[in-house]
BADO-925985 format. One line per field, with one value per residue (C-alpha): residue in three letters; x, z, y. Coordinates in nm, 2 decimals. Each point is the difference from the previous one (the first is absolute). Layout:
REM residues N
residu (ALA,...)
east (X,...)
up (Z,...)
north (Y,...)
END
This chain:
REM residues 425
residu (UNK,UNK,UNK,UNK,UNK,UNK,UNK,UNK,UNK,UNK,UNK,UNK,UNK,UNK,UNK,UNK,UNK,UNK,UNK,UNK,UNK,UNK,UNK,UNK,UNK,UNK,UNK,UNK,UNK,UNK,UNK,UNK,UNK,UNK,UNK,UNK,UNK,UNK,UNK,UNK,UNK,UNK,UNK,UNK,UNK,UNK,UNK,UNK,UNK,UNK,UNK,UNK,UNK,UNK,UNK,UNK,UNK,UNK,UNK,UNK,UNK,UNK,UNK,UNK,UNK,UNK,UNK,UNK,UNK,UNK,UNK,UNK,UNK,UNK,UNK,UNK,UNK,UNK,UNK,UNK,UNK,UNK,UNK,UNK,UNK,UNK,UNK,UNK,UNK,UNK,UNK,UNK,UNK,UNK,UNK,UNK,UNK,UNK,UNK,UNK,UNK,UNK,UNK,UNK,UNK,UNK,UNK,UNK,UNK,UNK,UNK,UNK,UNK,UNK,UNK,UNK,UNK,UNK,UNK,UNK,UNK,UNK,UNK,UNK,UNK,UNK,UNK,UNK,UNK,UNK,UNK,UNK,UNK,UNK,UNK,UNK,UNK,UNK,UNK,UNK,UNK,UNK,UNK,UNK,UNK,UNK,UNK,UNK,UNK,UNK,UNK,UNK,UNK,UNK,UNK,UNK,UNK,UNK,UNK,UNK,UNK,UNK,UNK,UNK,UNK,UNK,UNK,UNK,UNK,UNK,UNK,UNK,UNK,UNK,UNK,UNK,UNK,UNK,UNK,UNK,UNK,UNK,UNK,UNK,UNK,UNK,UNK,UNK,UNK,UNK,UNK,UNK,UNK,UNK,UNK,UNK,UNK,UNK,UNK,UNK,UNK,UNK,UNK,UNK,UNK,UNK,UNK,UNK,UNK,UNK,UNK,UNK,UNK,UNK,UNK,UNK,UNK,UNK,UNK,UNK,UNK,UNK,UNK,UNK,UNK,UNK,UNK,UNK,UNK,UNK,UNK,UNK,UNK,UNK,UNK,UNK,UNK,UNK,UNK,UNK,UNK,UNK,UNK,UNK,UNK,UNK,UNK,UNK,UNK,UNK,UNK,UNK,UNK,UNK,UNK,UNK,UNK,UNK,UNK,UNK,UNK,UNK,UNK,UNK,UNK,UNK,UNK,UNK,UNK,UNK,UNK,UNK,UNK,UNK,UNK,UNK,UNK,UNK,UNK,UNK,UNK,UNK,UNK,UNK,UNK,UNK,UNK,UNK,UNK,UNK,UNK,UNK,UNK,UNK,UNK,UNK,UNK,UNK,UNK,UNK,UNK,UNK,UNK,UNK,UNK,UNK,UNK,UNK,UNK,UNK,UNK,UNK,UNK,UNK,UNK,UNK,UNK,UNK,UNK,UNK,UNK,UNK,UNK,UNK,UNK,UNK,UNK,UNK,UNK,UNK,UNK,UNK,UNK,UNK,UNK,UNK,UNK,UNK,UNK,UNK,UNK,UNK,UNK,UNK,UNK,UNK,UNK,UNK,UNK,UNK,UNK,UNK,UNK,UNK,UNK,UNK,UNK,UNK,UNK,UNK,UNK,UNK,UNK,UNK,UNK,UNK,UNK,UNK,UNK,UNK,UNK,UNK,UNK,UNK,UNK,UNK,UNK,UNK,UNK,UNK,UNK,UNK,UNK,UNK,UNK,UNK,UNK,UNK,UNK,UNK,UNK,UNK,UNK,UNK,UNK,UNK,UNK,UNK,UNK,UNK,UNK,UNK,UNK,UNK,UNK,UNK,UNK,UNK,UNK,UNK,UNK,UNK,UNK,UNK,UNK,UNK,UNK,UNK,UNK,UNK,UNK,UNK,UNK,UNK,UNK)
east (0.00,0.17,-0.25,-0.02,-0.34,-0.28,-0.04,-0.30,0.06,-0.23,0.12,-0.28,0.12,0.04,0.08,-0.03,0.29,0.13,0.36,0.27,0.27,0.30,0.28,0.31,0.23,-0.07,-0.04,-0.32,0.13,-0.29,0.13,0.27,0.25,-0.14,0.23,0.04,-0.16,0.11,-0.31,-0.38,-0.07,-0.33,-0.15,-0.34,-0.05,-0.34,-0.11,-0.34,-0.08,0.11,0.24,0.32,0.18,0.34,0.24,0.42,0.15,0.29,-0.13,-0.12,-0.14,0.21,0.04,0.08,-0.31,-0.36,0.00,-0.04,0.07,-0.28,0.03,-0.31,0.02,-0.28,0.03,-0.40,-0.15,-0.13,0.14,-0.06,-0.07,-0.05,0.05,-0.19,0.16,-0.10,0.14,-0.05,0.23,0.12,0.18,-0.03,0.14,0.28,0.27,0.16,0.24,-0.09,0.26,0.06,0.13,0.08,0.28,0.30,0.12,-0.08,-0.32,-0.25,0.11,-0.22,-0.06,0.01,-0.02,-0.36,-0.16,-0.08,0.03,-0.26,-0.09,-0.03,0.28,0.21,0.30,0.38,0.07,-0.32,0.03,0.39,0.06,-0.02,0.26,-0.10,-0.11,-0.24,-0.35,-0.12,0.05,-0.23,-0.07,-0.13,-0.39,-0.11,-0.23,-0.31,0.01,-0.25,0.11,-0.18,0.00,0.02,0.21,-0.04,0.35,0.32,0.13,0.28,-0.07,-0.21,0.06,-0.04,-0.35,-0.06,-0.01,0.09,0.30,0.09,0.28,-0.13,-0.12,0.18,0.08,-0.35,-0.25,-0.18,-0.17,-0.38,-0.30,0.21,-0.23,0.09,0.09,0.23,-0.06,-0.19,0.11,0.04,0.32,-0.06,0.21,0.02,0.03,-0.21,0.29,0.01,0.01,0.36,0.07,0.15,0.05,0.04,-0.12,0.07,-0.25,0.06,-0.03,0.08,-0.35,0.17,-0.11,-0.37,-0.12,-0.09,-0.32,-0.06,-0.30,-0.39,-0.18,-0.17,-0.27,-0.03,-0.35,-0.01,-0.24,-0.01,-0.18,-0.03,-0.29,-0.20,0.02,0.13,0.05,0.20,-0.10,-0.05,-0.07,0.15,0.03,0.37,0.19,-0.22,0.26,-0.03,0.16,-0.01,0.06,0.09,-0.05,0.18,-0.17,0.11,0.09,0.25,-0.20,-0.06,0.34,0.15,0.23,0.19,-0.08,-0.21,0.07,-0.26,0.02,-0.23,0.01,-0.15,-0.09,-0.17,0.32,0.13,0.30,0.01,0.05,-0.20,0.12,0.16,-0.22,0.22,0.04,-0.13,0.09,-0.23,-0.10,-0.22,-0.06,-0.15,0.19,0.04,-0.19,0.19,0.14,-0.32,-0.01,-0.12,0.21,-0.11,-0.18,-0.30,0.00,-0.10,0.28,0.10,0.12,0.22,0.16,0.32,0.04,0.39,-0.15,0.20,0.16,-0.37,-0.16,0.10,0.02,-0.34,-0.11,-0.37,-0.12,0.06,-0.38,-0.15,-0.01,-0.09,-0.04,-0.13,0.11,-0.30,0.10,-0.09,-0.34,-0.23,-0.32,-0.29,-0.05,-0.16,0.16,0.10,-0.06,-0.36,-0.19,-0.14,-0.15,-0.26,0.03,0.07,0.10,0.02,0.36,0.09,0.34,0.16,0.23,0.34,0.02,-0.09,-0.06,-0.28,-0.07,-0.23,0.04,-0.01,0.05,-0.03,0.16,-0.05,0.31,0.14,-0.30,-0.20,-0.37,-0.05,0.10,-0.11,-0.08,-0.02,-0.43,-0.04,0.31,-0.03,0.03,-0.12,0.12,-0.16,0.16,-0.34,-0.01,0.40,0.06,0.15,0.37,0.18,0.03,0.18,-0.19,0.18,-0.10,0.19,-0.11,0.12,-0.03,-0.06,0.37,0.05,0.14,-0.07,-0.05,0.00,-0.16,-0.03,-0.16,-0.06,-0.32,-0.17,-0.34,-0.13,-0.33,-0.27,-0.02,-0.31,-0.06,-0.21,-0.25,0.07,-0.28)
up (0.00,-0.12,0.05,0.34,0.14,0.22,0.35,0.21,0.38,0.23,0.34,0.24,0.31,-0.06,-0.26,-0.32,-0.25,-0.24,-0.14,0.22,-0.12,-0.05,0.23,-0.09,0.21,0.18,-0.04,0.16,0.22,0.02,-0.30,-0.05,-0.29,-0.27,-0.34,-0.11,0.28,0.38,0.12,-0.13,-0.27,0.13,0.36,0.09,0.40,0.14,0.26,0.21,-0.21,-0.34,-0.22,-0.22,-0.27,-0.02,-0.25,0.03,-0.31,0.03,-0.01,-0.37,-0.09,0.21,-0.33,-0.18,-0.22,0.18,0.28,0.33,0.38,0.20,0.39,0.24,0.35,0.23,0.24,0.05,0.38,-0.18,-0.16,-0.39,-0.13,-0.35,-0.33,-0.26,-0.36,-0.32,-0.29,-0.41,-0.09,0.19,0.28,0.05,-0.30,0.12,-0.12,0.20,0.15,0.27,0.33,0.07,-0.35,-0.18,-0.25,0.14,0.42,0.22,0.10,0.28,0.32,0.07,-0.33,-0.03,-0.25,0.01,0.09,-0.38,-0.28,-0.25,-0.15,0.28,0.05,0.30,0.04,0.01,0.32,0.18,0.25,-0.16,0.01,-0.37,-0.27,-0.22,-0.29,0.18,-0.14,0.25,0.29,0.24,0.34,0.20,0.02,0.32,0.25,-0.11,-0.34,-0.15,-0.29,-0.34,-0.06,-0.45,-0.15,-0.39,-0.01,0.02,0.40,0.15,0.10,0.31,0.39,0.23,0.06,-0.35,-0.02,-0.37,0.05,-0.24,0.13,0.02,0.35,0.32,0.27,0.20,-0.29,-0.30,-0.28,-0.09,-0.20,-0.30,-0.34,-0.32,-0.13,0.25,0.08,0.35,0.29,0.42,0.20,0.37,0.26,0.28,0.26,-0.09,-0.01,0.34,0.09,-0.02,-0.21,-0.36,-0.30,-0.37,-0.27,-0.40,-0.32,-0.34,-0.09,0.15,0.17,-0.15,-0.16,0.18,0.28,0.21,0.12,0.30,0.07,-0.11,-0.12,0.24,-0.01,0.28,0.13,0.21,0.19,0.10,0.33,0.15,0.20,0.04,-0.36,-0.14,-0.38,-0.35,0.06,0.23,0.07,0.32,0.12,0.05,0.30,0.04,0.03,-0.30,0.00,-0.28,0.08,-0.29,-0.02,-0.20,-0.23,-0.18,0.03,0.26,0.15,0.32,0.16,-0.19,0.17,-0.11,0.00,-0.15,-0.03,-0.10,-0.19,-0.06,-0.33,-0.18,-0.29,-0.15,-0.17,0.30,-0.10,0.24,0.38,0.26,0.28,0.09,0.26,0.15,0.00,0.21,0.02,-0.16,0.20,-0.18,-0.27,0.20,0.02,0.29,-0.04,-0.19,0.22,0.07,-0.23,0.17,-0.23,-0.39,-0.09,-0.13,-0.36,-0.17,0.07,-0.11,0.23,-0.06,0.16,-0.13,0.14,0.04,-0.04,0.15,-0.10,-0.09,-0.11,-0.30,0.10,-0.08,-0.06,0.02,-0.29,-0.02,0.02,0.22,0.36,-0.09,0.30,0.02,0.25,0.03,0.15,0.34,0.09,0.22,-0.20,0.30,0.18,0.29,0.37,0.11,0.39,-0.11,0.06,-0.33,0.03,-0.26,-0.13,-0.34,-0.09,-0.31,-0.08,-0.24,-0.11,0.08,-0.34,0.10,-0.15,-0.37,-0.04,-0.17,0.20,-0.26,0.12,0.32,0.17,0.33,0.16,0.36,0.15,-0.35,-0.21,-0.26,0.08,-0.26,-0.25,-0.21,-0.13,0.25,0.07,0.05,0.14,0.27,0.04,0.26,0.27,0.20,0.26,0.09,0.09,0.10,0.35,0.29,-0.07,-0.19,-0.41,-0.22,-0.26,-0.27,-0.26,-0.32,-0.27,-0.29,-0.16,-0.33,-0.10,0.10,0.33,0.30,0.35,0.29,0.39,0.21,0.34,0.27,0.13,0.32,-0.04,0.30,0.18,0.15,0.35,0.20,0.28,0.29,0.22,0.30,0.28)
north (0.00,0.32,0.27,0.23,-0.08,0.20,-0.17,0.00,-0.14,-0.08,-0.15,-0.17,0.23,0.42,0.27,0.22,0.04,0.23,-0.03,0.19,0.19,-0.19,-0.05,0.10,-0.02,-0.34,-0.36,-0.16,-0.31,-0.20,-0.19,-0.20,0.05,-0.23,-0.01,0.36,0.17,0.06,0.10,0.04,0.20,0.09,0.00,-0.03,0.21,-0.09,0.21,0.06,0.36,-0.19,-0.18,0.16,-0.15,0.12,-0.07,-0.01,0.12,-0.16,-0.33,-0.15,-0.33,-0.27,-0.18,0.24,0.04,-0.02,-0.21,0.27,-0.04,0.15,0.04,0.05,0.18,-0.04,0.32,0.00,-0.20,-0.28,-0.33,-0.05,-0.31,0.04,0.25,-0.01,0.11,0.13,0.21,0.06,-0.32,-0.30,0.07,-0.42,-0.09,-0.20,-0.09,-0.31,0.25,0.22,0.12,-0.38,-0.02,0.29,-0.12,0.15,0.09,0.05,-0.21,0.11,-0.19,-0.29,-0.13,-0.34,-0.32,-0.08,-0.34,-0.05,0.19,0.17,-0.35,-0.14,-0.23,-0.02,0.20,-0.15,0.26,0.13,0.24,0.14,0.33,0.12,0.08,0.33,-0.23,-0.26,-0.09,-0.13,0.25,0.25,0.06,-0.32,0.07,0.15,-0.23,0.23,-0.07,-0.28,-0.26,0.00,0.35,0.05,0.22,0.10,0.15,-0.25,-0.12,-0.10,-0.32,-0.13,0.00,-0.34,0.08,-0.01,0.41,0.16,0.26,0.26,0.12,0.33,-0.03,0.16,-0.25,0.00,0.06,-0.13,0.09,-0.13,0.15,0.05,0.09,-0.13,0.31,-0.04,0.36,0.00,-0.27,0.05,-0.04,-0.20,0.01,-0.27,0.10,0.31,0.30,0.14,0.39,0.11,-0.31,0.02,-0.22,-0.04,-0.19,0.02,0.09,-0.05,0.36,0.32,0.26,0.30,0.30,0.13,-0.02,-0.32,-0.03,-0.20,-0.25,-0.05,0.31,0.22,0.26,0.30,0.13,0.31,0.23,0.31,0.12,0.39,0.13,-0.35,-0.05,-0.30,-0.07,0.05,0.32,0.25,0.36,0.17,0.35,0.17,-0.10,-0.34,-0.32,-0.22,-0.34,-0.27,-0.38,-0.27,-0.40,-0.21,-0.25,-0.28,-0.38,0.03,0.28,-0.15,-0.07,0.35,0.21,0.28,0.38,0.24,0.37,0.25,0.34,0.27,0.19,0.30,-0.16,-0.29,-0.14,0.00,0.18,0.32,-0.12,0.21,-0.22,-0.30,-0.18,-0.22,-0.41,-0.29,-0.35,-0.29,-0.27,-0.27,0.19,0.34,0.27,0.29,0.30,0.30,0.30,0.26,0.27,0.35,0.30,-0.09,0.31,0.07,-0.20,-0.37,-0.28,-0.35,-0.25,-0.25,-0.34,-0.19,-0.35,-0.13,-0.35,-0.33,-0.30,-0.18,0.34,0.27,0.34,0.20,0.36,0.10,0.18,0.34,0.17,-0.25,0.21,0.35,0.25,0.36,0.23,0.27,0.32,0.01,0.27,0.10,-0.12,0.11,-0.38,0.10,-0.03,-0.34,0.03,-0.05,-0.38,-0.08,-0.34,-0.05,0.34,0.14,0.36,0.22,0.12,0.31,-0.02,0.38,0.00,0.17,0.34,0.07,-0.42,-0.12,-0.39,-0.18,-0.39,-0.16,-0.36,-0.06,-0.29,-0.18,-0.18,0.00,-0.14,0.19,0.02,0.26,0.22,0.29,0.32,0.23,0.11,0.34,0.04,-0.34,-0.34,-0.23,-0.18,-0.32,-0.17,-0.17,-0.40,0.07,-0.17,0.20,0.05,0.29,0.03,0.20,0.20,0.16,0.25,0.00,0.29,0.12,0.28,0.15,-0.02,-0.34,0.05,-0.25,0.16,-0.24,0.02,-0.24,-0.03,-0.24,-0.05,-0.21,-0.19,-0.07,-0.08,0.29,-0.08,-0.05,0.20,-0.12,0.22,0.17,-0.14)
END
């Protein structure tokens, strides 16, 4: 295989990946030297916020042609036991060569003559360390690792449990679920890689050249909530904390971890940032609320969340245009006092406009739901709190005027219940 290929990892613990910069100026040593190279030539770091894929430019193909040494760091809290594989072409197209052997020294340590060889037939030497040149070479198959798994592309020869070998595998690992494009297939380890625990394994073709994505697809919901409201979108008056709270969807969904950061822009491209509203961590696919948001002035906004994504779940943005919020400016519209008991009463409201404003809508909301909306009638609206229980609501009047312009006040009111007095004897 002679072409540079696309890889997409996905790793049944943590992460989201992207293609680091290279490093220059330093080997990575959680691979041995294998032929040509003295260390990996690329270096997958798993973390508990995401996944990177670094590449050392010093180090080529370890045969000199295609063949590439890939490295995996596990600096996230929880063990991985598997990474799944894919790219454009077949990264599984093997060759019977691999780390164990790759034509010329030196040979990963550990390799060794396997129990038979690719047709079958027992080996003169099983269990030999092996020269350069062997056929029938790889890594003694881990404990973990079940017998008849098929390959399409050529092995190595087979282990003493009957286990095909490639010789592409690292020394606890294995290879399974390979397509017959050879262009998708997962790498096992046994015992599952442990946090702080590193190890390498081999592909037939290099992940250079975009970046790596990392895991199943995911898709990211989010609401937004200010004032009792609760919704894609919402309409709050200046000052008033607005906060916006994401889920992660998707097939791994339910065990995702990770991050999500939200942003709040000016425009519905999403292109001019208003504010940055912080990040939260992901447990199980839910995400922590976004950092309150009290100083955006008086304008429409789009909100927007960006997940990192984990070893089992692609990173994810929500689309751009989804969570719209309106700041309205903040006025004193004429709701009447609220020391007043207004159990089972309704009043009439007239909207004082602020000066040389012309108010021609209004909605009126309770606790953050709309119970109407409408031109304004003869200069009112109406508001009922009757059939409300005893306890305290927030009514809100939002009006806008001629020009366009929302104007927000808000009050708290208390329902509660006429007493009944009894007669002096």
């Amino acid at each position: 295989m002679r072409r540079f290929m696309v890889l997409i990892v996905s790793v049944a613990a943590l992460g989201a990946a992207s293609l680091a910069p290279s490093i220059a100026d330093g080997a990575f040593p959680q691979c041995p030297a294998v032929d040509h190279d003295t260390s990996c030539q690329f270096l997958i770091t798993v973390t508990d916020k995401g996944v990177q894929v670094a590449q050392d430019p010093s180090q080529g193909p370890y045969d000199g042609e295609d063949d590439a040494l890939i490295g995996i760091q596990n600096s996230s809290s929880r063990a991985i036991s598997s990474i799944p594989l894919s790219a454009e072409n077949g990264l599984f197209g093997f060759e019977q060569d691999g780390i164990c052997s790759p034509g010329s020294a030196p040979v990963a340590p550990g390799c060794v003559v396997l129990t038979k060889n690719s047709s079958g037939n027992p080996t003169e030497h099983p269990g030999a360390a092996c020269p350069p040149e062997a056929e029938a070479c790889g890594y003694p198959p881990p404990a973990g690792e079940p017998a008849g798994v098929a390959f399409t592309s050529a092995i190595n020869g087979y282990g003493a449990g009957g286990q095909a070998v490639t010789g592409y595998e690292g020394p606890t690992s294995w290879f399974s679920g390979i397509a017959p494009t050879n262009n998708s297939g997962v790498l096992n380890f046994s015992p599952a890689l442990a946090p702080g625990a590193s190890s390498y394994f081999s592909l037939e073709s290099p992940p250079t050249g975009k970046t790596i994505t990392v895991g199943t697809p995911t898709t990211l919901a989010t609401t937004l909530s200010a004032a009792g409201q609760t919704g894609a979108s919402v309409t709050a008056a200046q000052g008033t904390p607005v906060i916006d709270t994401a889920t992660v969807g998707g097939v791994g969904a339910p065990t995702a971890s990770g991050e999500v950061s939200y942003a709040v822009y000016k425009d519905a491209k999403c292109t001019s940032l208003a504010a940055q509203a912080g990040s939260a961590a992901v447990t199980n696919g839910v995400a922590g609320p976004s950092t309150p948001q009290t100083r955006l002035a008086p304008g429409t906004y789009y909100w927007q969340a960006s997940y990192s994504g984990d070893v089992n779940n692609q990173g994810s943005v929500s689309p751009c245009g989804s969570e719209t919020l309106i700041v309205a400016h903040k006025a004193s519209l004429g709701l009447p006092s609220s020391k007043l008991c207004l159990s089972k009463r309704a009043f009439i409201v007239h909207p004082r406009a602020p000066h040389r404003v012309k108010l021609v809508h209004v909605e009126v909301l309770i606790n953050g739901k709309l119970v109407s909306s409408g031109p304004l009638n003869h200069h009112h609206t109406f508001v009922s709190l009757r059939g409300l229980p005893k306890g305290t609501f927030k009514v809100s009047l939002i009006t806008k005027s001629s020009t366009g312009t929302l104007y927000d006040d808000t009050r708290t009111f208390h329902t509660c219940v006429a007493g009944h007095h009894k007669k002096k004897k």
